[in-house]
N, C-alpha and C positions, 0 to 999 in steps of 0.2 A: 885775783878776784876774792873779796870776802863773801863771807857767806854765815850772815847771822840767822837763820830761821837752824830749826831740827825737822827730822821726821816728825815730831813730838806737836811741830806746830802746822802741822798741814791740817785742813777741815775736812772735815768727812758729814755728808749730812746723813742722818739717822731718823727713824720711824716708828712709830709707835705701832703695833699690829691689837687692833681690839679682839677681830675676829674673822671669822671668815664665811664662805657658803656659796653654793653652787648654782646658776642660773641659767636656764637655756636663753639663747638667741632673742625667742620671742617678748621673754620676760623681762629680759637685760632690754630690750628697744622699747617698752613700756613702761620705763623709771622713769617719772617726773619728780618738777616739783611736789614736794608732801608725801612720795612712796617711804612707805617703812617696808626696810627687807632684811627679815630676821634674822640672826647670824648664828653659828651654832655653837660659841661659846655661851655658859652662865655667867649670867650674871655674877660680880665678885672672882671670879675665875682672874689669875694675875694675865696681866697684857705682855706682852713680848716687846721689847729692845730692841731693834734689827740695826744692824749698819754694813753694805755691802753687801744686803740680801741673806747674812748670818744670824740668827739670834745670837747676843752677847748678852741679855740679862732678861730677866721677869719681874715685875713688879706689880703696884698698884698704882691706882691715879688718885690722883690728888690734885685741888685747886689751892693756886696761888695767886692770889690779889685778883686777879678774873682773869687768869689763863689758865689751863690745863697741864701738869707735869706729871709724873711719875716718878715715884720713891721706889729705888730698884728694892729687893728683898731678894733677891736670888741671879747670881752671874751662872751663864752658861758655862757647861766642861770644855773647856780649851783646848781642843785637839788638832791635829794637824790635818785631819780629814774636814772636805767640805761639807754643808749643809744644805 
């Protein structure tokens, strides 16, 4: 059997985490359409990188042609413990 792929080429999907905040029950069943719910990161604050539920980097967002990216500016410390 060959075998052209690597570890290297398997996909892992990834996420961008803006921010975060805590909501009871009653509040979380009252998001609709149009609710804004504040989150307790600042503004300009770098957004987080996640893949596998690990931060792997920090960055900023940035738009590209009319989609959303992030330009990393900081990889997480690589350790062998979980996060």
């Amino acid at each position: 059997m060959t075998r052209t792929g690597t570890v290297e080429d398997a996909r892992l999907r990834v996420e961008v985490v803006l921010g975060g905040t805590e909501l009871t029950i009653g509040e979380l069943s009252e998001v609709g359409r149009g609710s804004i719910i504040a989150l307790e990161s600042i503004a300009g604050e770098p957004v987080e990188l996640r893949a596998g539920g690990r931060t792997v980097a920090r960055g900023e967002v940035v738009v590209i042609d009319e989609n959303f990216g992030i330009r990393v500016t900081e990889l997480a410390a690589r350790t062998g413990a979980h996060s």
